[in-house]
C-alpha positions as CSV (number, residue, x, y, z in Angstrom):
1,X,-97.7,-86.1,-112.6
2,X,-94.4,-85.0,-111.1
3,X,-95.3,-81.5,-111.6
4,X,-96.2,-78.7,-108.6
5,X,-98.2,-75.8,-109.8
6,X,-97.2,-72.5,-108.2
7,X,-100.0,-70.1,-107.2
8,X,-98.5,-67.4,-109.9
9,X,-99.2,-69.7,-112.7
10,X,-103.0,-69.6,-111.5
11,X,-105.4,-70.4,-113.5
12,X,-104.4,-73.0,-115.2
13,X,-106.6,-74.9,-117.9
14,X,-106.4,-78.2,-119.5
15,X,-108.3,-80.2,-122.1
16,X,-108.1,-83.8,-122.9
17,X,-109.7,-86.4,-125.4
18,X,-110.5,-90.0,-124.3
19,X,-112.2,-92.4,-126.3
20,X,-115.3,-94.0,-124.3
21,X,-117.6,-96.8,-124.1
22,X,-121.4,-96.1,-123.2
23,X,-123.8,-98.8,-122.3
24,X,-126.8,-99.4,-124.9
25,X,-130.2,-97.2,-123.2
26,X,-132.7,-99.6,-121.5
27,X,-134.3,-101.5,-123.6
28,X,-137.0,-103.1,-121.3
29,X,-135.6,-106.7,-121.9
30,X,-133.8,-109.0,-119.7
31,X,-130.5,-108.2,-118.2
32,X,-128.7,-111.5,-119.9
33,X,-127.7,-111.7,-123.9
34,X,-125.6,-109.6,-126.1
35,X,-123.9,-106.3,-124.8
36,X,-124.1,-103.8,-126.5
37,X,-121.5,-100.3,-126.3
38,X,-121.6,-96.8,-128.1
39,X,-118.0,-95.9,-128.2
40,X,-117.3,-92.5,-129.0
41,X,-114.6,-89.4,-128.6
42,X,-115.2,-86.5,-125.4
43,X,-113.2,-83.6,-125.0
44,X,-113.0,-82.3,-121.4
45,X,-111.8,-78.9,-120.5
46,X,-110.3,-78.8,-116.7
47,X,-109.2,-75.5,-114.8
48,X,-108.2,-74.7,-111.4
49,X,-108.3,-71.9,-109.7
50,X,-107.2,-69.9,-106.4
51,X,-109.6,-68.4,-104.2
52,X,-108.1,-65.5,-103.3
53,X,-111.6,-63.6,-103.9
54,X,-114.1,-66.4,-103.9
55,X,-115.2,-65.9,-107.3
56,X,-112.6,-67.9,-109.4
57,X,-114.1,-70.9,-110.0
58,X,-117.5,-68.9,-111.6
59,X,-115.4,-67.0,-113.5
60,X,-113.8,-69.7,-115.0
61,X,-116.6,-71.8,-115.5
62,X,-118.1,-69.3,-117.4
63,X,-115.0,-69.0,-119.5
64,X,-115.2,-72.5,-120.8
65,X,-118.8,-72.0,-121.4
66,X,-118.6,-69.5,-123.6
67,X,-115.6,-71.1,-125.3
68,X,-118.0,-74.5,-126.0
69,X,-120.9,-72.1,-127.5
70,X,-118.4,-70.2,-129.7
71,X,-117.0,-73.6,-131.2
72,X,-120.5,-75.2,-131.7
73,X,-121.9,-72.1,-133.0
74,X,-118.6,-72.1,-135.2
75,X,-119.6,-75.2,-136.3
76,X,-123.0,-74.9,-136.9
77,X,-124.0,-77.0,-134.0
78,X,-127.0,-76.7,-132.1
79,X,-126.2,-76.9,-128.3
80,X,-128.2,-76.4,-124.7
């Protein structure tokens, strides 16, 4: 908010957390009764790019990607 980016400061990346709420899977039973919510903590990474030679936005896809496997593999994660 109140804040221009300047095409020399391209890329830029961001990462949030947010809690969230997730509705319970299907159960099969009626639609009416108790609602029930996972809750639980995401961590997004954002980025944008310029397309000065159409290619930015794989690039930098593929930066975060290998960023997420190094920190679950870090971790001891298992990940697909």
């Amino acid at each position: 908010m109140d804040h221009a980016v300047q095409l020399q400061d391209l890329p830029v990346r961001v990462v949030c957390s947010s809690t969230c709420y997730r509705a319970e899977t299907d159960t099969g039973r009626e639609p009416w009764g108790l609602y029930r919510v996972h809750q639980f903590t995401k961590v997004e990474m954002f980025g944008v790019t310029a397309a000065e030679r159409g290619t930015e936005s794989e690039e930098l896809l593929d930066e975060f990607v290998r960023l997420q496997k190094e920190i679950f593999s870090e971790l001891g994660l298992h990940y697909r």
